[in-house]
C-alpha positions, 0 to 999 in steps of 0.5 A: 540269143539263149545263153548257158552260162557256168560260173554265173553266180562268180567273180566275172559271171556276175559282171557278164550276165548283166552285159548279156541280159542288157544285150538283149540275151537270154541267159540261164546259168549254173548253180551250184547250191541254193544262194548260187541259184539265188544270185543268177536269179536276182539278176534277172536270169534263169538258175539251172541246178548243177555242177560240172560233174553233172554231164548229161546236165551240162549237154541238154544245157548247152543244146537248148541253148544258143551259145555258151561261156564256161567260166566256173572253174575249182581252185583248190591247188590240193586237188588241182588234177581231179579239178582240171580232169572234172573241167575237161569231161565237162568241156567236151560234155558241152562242146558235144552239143554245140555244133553251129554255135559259139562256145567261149571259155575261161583260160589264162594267158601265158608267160613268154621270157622277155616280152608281152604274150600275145594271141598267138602265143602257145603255152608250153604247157608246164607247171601243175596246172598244164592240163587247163592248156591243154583243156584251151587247145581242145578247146580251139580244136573244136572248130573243125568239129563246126563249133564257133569255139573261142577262148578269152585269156584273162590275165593275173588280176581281173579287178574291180569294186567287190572283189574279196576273192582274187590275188589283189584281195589275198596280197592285201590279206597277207600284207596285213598278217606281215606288216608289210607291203610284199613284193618278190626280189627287185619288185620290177616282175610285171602283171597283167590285168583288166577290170572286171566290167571290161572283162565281160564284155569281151566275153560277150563280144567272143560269144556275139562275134569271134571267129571259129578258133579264136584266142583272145587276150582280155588285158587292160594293162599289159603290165603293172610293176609289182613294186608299184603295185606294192607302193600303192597298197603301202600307202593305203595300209601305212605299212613299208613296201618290203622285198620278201623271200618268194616261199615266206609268201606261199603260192602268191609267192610264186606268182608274183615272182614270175614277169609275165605281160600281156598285150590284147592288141590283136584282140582289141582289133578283131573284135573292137574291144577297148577296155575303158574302166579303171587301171588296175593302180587306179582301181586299187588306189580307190580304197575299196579293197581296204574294207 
């Protein structure tokens, strides 16, 4: 199979074209600049240049292609509408020209007071980054249009050895600068994860297997205590796990202020996934976030 790729060179697209050229696949990913190009390249794949506003691009790509995953997205929160509104014109370029194929995409799983989202769970859509929820349904909806859509939910922390760029590394970053291991209010507020590794497989077994319509749950653990998140980063700083003011800690702050689990079980049943790399503790408790 020929596999588009965006977010290629990224986080997760750098664990995810290694699992599909080592499938057997083909794959040609997005690059948005020289050393992006670079990246997907030294990883045995093809580099097309682009970004996601460029929408003729992104159909021709998507119908030479045999499947697609859409990973890239911006995260700068000081733009996050014209982000979200530039993802959704590049979704539909893509889902456009993919009648017959699958098409898997990036989106998050949602928070549900008092218990574990699950797969069949809807967002309700608020907060400033309702419209990506609203990208997922379009997303889903595609498959009366024949595409094989699916979307893979990742959770809080996708995690695992070389990452510098995620909300563990940025937690790290910030208990540093205050001299203490930071956790909102009693600490007991619960995150979902997946190692990295497992995270792309999922999403090769979507693009390979998932039915028309599917919501998968990529989680590993269904919830990590953020106070026990915050004794193991301790540990590893030698600095005193602290409850700090959720607005002394910006945007993470908010984040690690909300219980928000997630459980994969169904996902796990559908597609026979089972996330085997390290738990999120485990991993960091290696060492390899600390430099």
């Amino acid at each position: 199979m020929r596999v588009f790729v965006t977010g290629a060179s990224g986080w997760i697209g750098s664990a995810l074209v290694p699992e599909l050229l080592g499938a057997g696949h083909e794959v040609a990913g997005l690059a948005r600049s020289d050393a992006s190009a670079a990246t997907i390249e030294a990883m045995g794949a093809e580099a097309l240049r682009g970004g996601l506003t460029d929408l003729e691009l992104l159909r021709n790509a998507s119908a030479d292609a045999d499947g697609v995953v859409h990973l890239a997205f911006g995260h700068d929160f000081s733009r996050i509408e014209e982000t979200i509104e530039t993802d959704a014109r590049a979704v539909e370029a893509m889902g456009s020209a993919l009648a017959g194929k699958p098409f898997v995409v990036a989106s998050g799983t949602p928070v549900v007071p008092g218990r574990a989202s699950l797969e069949d769970d809807n967002p309700d859509g608020a907060g400033p980054v309702a419209g990506r929820t609203e990208i997922a349904r379009a997303v889903v909806a595609m498959a009366g249009r024949g595409v094989r859509s699916s979307v893979v939910r990742l959770p809080r922390s996708v995690h695992g050895e070389g990452d510098s760029h995620g909300f563990i590394a940025q937690l790290i970053g910030l208990d540093r600068e205050k001299g203490v291991s930071a956790y909102v209010g009693d600490g007991t507020q619960r995150w979902p994860a997946v190692h990295v590794v497992d995270a792309a497989h999922l999403f090769r077994l979507a693009l390979e297997q998932a039915p028309a319509g599917a919501v998968l749950h990529a989680v590993g653990d269904e919830g990590v205590a953020i106070r026990d998140l915050a004794a193991v980063i301790g540990t590893r700083l030698n600095l005193p796990p602290t409850s700090v003011p959720a607005g002394e800690l910006g945007f993470l702050g908010l984040i690690l202020s909300v219980d928000q689990p997630s459980g994969s079980a169904r996902t796990q049943e559908l597609l026979g996934w089972r996330p085997t790399r390290p738990g999120l503790l485990e991993d960091v408790e290696k060492g390899h976030y600390f430099g």
